[in-house]
SERO-4910 file (N, C-alpha, C, O; in steps of 0.05 Angstrom, whole numbers):
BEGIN
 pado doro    nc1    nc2    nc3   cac1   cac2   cac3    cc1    cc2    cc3    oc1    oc2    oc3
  Unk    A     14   -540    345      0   -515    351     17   -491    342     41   -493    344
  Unk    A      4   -465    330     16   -450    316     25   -429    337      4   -425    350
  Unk    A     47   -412    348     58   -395    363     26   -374    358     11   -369    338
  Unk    A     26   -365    386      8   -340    387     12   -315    370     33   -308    379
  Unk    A      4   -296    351     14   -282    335     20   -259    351      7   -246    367
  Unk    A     48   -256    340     56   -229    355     51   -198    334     58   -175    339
  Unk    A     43   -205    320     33   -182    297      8   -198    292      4   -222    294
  Unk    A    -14   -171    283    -36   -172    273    -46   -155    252    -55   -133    257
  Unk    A    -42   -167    220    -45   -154    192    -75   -153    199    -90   -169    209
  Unk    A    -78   -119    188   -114   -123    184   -114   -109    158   -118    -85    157
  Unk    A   -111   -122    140   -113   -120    106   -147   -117     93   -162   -136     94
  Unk    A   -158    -85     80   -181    -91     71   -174    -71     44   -151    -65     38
  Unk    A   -198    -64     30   -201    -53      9   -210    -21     17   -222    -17     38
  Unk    A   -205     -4      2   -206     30     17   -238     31     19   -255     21      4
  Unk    A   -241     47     44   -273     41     57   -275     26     68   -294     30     83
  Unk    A   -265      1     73   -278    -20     92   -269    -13    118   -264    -34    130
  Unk    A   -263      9    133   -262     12    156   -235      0    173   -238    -10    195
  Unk    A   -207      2    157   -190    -14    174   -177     -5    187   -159    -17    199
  Unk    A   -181     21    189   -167     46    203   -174     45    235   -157     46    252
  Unk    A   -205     42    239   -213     54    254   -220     19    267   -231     24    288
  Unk    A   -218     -7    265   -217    -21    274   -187    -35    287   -183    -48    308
  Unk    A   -169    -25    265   -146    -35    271   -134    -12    295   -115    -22    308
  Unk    A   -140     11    302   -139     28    322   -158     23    347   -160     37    367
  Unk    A   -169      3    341   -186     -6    370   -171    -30    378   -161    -26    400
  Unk    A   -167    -60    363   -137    -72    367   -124    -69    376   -115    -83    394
  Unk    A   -112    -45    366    -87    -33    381    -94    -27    412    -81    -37    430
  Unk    A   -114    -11    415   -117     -4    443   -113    -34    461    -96    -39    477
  Unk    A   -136    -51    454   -142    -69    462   -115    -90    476   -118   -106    494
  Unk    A    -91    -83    463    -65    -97    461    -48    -84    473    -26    -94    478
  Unk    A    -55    -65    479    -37    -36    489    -14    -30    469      0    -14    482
  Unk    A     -8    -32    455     -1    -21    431    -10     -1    411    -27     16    418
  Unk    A      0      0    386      9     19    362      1     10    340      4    -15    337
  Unk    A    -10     23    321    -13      9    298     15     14    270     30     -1    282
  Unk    A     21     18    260     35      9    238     19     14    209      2     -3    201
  Unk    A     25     38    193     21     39    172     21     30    148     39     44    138
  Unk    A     14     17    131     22     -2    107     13     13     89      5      0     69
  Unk    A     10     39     88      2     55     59     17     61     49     35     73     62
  Unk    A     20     56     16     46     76      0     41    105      5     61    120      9
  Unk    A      4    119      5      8    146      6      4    161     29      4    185     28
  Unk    A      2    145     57      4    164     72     30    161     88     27    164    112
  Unk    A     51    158     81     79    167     89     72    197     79     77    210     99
  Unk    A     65    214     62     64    238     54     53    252     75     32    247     87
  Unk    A     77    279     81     55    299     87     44    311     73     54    311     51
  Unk    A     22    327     78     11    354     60    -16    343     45    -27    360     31
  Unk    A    -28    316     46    -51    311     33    -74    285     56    -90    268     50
  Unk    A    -64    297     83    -79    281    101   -108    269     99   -115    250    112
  Unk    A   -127    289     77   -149    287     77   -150    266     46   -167    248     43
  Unk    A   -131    271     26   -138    265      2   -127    224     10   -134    204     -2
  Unk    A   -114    226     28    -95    198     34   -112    192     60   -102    183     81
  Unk    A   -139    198     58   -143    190     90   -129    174    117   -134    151    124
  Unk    A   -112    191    127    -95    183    136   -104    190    166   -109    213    172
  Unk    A   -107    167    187   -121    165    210   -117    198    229   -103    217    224
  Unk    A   -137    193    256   -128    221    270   -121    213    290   -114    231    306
  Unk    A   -119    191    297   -102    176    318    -73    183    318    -71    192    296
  Unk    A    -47    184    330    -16    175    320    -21    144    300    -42    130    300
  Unk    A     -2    141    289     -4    119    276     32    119    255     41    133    237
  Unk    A     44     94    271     74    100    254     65     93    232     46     81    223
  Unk    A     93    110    221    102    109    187     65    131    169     55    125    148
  Unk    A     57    150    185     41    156    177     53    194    175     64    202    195
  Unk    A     51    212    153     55    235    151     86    242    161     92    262    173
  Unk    A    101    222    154    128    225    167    158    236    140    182    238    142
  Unk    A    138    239    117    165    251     95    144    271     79    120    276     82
  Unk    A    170    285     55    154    309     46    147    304     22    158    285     11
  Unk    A    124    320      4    113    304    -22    133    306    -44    126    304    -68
  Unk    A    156    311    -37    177    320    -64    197    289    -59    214    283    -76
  Unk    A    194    277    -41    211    249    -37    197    232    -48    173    228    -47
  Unk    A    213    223    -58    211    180    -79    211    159    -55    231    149    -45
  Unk    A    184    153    -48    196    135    -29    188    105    -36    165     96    -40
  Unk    A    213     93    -37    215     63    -50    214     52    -40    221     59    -18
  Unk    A    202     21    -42    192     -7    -20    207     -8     -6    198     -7     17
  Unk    A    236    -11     -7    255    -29      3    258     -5     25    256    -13     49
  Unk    A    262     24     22    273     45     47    243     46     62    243     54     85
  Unk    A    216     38     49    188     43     68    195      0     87    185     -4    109
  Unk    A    210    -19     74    212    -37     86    228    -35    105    218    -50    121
  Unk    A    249    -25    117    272    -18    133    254     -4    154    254    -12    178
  Unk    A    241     17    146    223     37    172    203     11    178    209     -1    198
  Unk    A    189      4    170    168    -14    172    176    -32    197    171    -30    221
  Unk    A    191    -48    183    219    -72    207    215    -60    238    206    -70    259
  Unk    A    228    -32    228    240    -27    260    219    -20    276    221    -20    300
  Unk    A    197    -12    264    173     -5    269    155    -27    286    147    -21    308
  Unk    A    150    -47    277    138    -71    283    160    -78    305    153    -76    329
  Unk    A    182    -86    299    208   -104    328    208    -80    350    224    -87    367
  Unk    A    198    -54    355    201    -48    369    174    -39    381    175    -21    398
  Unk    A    156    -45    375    122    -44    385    121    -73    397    110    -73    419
  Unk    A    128    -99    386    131   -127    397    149   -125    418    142   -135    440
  Unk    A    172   -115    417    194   -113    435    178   -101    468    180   -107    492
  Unk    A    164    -82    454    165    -62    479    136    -67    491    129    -63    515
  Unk    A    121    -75    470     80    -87    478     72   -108    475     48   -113    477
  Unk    A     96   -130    466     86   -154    463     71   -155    436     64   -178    432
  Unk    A     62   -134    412     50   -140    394     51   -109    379     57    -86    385
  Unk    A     45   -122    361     40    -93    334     12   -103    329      2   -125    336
  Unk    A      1    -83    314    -19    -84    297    -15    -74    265     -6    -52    262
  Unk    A    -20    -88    248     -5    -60    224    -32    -58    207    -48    -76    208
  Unk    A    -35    -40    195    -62    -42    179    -47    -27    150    -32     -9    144
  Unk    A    -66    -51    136    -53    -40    102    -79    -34     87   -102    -38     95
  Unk    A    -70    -18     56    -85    -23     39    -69    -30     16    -82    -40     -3
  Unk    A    -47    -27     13    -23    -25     -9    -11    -48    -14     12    -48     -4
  Unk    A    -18    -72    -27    -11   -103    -20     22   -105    -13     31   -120      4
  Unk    A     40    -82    -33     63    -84    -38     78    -74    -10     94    -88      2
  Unk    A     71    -50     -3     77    -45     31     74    -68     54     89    -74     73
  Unk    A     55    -76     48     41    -93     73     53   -128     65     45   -147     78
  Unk    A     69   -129     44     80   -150     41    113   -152     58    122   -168     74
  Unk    A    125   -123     43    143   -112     51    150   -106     88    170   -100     99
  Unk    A    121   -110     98    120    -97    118    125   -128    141    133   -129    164
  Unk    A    118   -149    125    108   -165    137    135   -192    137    141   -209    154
  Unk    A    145   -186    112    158   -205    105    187   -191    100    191   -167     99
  Unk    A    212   -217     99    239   -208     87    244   -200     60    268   -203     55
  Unk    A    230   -191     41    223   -196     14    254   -184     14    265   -170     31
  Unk    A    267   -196    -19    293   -182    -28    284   -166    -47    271   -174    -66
  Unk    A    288   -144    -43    281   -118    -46    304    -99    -57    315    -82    -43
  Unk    A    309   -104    -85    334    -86    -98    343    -59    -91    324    -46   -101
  Unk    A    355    -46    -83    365    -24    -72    352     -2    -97    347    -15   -118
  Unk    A    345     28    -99    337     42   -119    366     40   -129    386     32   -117
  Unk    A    361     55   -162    388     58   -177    387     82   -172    368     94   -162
  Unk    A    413     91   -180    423    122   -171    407    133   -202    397    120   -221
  Unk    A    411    171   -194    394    178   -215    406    181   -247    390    180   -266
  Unk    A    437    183   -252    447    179   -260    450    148   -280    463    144   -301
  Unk    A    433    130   -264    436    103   -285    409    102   -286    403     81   -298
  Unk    A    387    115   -279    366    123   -282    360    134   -309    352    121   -329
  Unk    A    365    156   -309    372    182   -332    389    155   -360    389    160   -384
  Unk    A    394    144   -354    420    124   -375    391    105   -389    384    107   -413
  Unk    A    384     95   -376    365     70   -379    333     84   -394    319     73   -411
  Unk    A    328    109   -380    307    123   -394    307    132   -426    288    138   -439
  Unk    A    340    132   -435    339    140   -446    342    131   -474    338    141   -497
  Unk    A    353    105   -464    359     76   -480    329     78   -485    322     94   -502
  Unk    A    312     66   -472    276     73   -478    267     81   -497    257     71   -517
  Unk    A    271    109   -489    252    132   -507    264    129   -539    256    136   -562
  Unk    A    287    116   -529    302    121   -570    294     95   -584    298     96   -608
  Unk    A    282     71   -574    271     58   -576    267     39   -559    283     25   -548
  Unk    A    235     38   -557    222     25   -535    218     -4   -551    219    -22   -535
  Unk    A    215    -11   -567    213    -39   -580    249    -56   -570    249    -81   -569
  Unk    A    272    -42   -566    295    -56   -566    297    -59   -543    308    -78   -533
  Unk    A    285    -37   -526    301    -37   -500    276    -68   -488    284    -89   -477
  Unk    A    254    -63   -493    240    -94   -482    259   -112   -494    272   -125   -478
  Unk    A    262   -116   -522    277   -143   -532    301   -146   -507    299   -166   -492
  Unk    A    323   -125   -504    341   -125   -483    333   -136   -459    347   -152   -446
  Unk    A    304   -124   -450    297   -140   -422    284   -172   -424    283   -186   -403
  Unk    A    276   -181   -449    275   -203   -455    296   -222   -453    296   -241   -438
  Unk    A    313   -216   -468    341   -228   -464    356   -227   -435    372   -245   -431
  Unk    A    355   -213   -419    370   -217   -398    352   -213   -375    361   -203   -354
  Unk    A    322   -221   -378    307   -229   -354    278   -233   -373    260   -217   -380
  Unk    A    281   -262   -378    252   -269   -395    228   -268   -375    206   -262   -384
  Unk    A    230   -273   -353    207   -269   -338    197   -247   -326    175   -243   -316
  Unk    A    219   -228   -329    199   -199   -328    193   -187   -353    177   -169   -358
  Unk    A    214   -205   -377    202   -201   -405    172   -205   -406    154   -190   -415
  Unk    A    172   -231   -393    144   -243   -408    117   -234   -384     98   -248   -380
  Unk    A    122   -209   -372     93   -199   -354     95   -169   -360     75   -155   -356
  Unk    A    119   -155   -369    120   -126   -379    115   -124   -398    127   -136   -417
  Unk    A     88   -102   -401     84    -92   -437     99    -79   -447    104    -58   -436
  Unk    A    108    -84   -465    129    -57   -479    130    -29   -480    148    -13   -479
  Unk    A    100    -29   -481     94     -3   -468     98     22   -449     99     47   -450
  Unk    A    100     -5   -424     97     10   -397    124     23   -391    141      7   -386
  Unk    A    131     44   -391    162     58   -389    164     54   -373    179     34   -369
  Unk    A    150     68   -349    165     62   -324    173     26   -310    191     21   -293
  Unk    A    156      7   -320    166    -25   -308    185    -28   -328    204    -39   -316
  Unk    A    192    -25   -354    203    -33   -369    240    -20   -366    262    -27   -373
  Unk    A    227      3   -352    250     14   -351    281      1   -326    305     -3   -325
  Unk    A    254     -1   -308    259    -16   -283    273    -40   -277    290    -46   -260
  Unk    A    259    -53   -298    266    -84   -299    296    -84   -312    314    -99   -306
  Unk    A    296    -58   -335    314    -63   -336    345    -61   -317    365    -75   -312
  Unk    A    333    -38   -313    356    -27   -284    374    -57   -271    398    -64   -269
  Unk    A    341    -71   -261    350    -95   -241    364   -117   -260    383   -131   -255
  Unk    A    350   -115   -280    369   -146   -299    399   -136   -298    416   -153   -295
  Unk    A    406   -109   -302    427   -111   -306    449   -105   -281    473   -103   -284
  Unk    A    438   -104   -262    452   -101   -235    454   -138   -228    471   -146   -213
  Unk    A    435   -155   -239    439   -178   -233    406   -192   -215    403   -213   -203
  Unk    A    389   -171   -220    366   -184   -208    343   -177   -223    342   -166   -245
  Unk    A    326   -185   -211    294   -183   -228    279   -171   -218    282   -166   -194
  Unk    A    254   -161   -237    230   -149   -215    207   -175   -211    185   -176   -198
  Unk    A    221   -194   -225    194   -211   -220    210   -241   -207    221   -261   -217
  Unk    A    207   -236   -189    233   -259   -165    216   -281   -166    192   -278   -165
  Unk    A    229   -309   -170    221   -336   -171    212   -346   -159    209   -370   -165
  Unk    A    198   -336   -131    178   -339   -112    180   -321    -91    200   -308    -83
  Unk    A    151   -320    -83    146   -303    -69    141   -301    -43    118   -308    -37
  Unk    A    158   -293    -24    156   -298     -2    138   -294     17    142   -302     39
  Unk    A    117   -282     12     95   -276     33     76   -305     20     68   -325     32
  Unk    A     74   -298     -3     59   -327    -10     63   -354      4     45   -368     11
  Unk    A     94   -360      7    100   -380     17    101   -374     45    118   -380     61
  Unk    A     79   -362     47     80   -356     90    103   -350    100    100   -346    124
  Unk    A    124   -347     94    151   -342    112    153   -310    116    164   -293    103
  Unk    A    144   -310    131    139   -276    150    155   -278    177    157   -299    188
  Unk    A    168   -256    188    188   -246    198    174   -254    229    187   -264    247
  Unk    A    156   -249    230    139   -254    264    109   -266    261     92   -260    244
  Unk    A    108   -287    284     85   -298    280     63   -283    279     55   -269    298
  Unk    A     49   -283    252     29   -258    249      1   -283    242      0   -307    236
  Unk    A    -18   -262    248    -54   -268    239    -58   -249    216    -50   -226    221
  Unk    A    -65   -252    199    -71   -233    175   -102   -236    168   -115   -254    158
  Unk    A   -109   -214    175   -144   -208    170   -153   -190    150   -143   -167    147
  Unk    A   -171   -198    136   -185   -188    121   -213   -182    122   -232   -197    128
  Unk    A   -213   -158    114   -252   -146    119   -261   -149     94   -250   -139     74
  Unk    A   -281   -161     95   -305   -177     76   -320   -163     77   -332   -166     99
  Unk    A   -334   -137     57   -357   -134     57   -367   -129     35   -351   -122     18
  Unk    A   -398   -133     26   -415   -139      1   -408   -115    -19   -406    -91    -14
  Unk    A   -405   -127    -42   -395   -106    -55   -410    -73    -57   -404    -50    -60
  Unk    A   -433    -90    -54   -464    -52    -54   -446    -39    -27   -433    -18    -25
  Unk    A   -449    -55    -15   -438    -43      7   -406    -24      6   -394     -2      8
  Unk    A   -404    -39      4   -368    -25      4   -375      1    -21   -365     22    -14
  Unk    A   -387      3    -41   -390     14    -66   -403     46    -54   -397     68    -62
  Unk    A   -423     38    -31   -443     61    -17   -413     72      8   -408     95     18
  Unk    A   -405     57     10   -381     65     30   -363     89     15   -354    109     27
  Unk    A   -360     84    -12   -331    104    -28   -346    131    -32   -339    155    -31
  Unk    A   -376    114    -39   -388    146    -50   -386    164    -20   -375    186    -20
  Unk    A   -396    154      2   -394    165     37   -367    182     31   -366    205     24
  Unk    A   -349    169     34   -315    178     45   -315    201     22   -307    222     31
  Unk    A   -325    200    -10   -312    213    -21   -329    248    -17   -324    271    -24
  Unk    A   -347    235     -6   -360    252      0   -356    279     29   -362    303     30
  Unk    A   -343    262     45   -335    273     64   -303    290     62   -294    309     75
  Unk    A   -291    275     41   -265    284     39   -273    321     20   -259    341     23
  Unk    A   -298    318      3   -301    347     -1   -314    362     16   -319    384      7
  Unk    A   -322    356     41   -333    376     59   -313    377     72   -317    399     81
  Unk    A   -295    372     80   -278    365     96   -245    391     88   -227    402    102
  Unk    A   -254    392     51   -232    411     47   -217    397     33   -195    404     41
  Unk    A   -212    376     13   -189    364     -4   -193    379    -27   -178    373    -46
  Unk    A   -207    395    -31   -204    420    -58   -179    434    -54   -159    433    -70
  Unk    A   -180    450    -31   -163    471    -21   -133    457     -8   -110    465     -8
  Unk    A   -145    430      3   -113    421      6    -96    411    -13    -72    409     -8
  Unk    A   -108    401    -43    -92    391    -64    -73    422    -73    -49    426    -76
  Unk    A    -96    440    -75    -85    470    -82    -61    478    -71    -41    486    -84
  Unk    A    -63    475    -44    -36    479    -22    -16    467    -29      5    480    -34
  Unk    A    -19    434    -33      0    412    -46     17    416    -67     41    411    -69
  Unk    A     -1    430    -87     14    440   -114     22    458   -120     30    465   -142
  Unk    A     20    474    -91     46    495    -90     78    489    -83     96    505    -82
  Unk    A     77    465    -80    111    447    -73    116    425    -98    100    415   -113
  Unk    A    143    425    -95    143    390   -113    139    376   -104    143    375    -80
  Unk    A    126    351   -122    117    328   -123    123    316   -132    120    318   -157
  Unk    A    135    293   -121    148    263   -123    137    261   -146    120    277   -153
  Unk    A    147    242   -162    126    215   -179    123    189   -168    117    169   -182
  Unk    A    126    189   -142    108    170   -126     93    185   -113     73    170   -112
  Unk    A     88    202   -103     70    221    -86     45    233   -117     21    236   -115
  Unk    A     58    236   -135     32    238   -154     15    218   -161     -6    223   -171
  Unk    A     23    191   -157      6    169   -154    -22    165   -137    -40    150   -144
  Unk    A    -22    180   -117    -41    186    -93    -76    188   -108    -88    208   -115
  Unk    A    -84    164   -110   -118    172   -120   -133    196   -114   -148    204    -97
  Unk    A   -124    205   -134   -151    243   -134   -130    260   -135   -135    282   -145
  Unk    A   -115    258   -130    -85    284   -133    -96    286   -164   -116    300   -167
  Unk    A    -81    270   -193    -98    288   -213   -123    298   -226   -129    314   -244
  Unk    A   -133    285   -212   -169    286   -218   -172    316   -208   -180    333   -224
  Unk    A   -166    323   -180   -169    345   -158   -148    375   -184   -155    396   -195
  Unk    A   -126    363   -182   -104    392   -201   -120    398   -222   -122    423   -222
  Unk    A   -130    389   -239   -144    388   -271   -162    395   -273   -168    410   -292
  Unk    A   -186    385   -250   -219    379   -264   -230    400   -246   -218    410   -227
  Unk    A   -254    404   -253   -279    424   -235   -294    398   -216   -307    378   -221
  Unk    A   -286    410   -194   -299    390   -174   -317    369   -181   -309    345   -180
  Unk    A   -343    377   -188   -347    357   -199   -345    341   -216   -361    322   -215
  Unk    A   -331    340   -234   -320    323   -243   -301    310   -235   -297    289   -246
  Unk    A   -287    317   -217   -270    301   -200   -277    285   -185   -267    262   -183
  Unk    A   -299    295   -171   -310    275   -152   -314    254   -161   -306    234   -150
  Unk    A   -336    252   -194   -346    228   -206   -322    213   -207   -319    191   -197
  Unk    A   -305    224   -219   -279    208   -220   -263    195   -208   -251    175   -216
  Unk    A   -261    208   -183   -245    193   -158   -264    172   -142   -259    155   -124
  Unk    A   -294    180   -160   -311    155   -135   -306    124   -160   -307    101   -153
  Unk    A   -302    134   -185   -294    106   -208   -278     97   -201   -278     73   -198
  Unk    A   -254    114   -196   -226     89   -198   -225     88   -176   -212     67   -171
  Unk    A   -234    101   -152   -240     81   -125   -250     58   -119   -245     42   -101
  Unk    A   -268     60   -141   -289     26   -144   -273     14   -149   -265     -4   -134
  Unk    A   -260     20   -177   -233      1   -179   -213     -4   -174   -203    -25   -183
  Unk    A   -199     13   -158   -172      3   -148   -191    -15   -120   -180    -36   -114
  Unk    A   -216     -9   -104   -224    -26    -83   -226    -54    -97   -210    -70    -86
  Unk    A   -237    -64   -114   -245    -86   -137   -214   -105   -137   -212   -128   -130
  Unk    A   -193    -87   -145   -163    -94   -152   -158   -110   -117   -150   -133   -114
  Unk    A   -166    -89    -93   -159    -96    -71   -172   -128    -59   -161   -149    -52
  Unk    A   -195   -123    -58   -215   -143    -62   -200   -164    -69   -194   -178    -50
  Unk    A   -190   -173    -96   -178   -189   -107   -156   -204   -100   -152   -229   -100
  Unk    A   -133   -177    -91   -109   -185    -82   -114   -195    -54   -103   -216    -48
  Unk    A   -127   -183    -36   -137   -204     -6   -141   -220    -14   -123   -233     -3
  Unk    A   -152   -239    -31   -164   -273    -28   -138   -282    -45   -140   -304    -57
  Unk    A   -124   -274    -46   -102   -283    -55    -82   -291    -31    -66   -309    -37
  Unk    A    -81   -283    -10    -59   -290     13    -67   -312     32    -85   -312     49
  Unk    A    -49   -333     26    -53   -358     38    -61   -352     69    -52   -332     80
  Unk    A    -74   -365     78    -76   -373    103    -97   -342    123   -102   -343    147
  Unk    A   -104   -322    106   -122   -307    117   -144   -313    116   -157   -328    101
  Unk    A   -154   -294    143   -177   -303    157   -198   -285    146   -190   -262    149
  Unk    A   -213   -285    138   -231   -261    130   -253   -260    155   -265   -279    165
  Unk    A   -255   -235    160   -279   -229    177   -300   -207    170   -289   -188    158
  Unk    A   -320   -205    172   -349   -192    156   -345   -171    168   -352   -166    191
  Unk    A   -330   -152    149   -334   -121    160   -353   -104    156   -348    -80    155
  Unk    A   -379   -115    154   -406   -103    146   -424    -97    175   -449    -95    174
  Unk    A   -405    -93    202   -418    -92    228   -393    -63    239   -377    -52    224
  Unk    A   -398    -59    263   -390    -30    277   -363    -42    267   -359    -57    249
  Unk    A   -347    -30    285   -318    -27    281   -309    -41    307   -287    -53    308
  Unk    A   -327    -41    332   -320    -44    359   -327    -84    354   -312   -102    363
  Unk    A   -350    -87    340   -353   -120    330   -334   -129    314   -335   -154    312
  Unk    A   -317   -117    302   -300   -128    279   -278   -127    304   -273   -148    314
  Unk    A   -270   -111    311   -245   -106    336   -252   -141    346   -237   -160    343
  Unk    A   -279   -142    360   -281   -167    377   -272   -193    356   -261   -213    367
  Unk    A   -275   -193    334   -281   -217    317   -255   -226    318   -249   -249    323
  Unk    A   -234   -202    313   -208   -200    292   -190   -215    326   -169   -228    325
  Unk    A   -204   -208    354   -179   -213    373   -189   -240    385   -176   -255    400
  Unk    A   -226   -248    370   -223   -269    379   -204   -301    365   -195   -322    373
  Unk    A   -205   -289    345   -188   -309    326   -155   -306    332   -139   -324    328
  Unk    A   -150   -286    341   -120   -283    347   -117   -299    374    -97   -313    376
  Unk    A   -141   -298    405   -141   -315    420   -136   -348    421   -123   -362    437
  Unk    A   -153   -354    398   -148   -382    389   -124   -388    380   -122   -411    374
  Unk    A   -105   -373    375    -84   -385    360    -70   -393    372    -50   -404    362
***
């Protein structure tokens, strides 16, 4: 018999409602939920990062001019979770960011960032030629040779960083895969029809312009910005384009980064999927009846 889960992942694709289910969970548990987004650690774009109106850790807690890297969002994450279990008997964490919510979940070895200084060194090896510096990451890490395009500066650059500190970006197994997670967890996933979820992005994206993400990107780009915080879906669509055209835009690659998400859920061993195509208060019941059984 498997230990009762003392964490509960509620992993979906953006729109499927995991915000507002995994905040009923939580109540239900007397607990907290746990953030697993890369973009809403940011402050200053609450509407563009729909980022719950509940409290919710690791949510609006740094500024958009910080780099914030897996391994320092895995450290907050940790203490975050052992001390919601510690103190309620359970966490809840809700993701959309596979890489967070892996991080969040699991011990992953997680290379420390390089200083900016061997940063600046390695970029620059690159730009003077990007055909050698892959051959270089070939030679002294063929397996992030053989999944990095030559192309891509920033992974290429990366990988190299880690080959030469002595590690990889592409590690010889993967530890969430192989189930070895830090606390007995249930990991759920919301299932819903793709029309559906598709009528869901156009909704949200819709609300995020009544709501004011015109005028708050404006605000935003009056400060610096990370180049992880410029990653944020609709940050450049919103700086560049005339609304509408932004909109069209942010409701496309919403389809597709949801599509990408979609994908990466049926990828994690041992999750449960539950039909998030009902209220939020029925998915709450579904998600604690399966955690009962365990």
């Amino acid at each position: 018999m498997t230990a009762s889960p003392e964490v509960i992942a509620i992993f979906g694709p953006t729109a499927s409602g995991k915000s507002a289910v995994a905040e009923l969970v939580a109540t239900r548990l007397g607990t907290e939920v746990v953030s697993a987004d890369a973009m809403q650690v940011y402050r200053g774009l609450p509407i563009l990062t729909n980022q719950p109106m509940s409290p919710t850790r690791l949510v609006a807690f740094t500024d958009l001019a910080h780099e914030m890297s897996v391994g320092s969002f895995a450290r907050l994450a940790h203490h975050a979770v052992d001390e919601l279990v510690e103190t309620n008997g359970a966490a809840v964490v809700a993701g959309g960011t596979g890489l967070y919510l892996r991080a969040t979940l699991a011990n992953l070895r997680i290379p420390m960032p390089s200083s900016d200084g061997e940063r600046a060194r390695v970029e620059a090896r690159y730009d003077t030629d990007p055909q050698a510096a892959h051959a270089q990451l070939a030679l002294l890490d063929p397996r992030a040779g053989a999944v990095v395009h030559p192309n891509d500066r920033r992974r290429v650059v990366r990988a190299l960083e880690l080959a030469e500190a002595g590690s990889s970006l592409v590690p010889e197994r993967d530890r969430l895969w192989s189930e070895e997670l830090r606390r007995p967890t249930l990991v759920v996933g919301l299932d819903l029809p793709r029309d559906v979820l598709e009528r869901r992005i156009v909704v949200r994206t819709e609300e995020m312009f009544s709501r004011g993400v015109v005028e708050e990107v404006r605000q935003a780009r009056r400060r610096p910005v990370s180049r992880t915080a410029e990653k944020a879906l609709g940050l450049a669509e919103l700086s560049g384009l005339p609304p509408d055209e932004a909109f069209e835009r942010i409701v496309v690659r919403t389809r597709r980064y949801a599509g990408y998400q979609r994908k990466w859920m049926r990828r994690i061993p041992g999750i449960v999927m539950i039909d998030g195509d009902q209220n939020p208060t029925e998915v709450a019941d579904a998600i604690l009846e399966v955690a009962g059984a365990r």
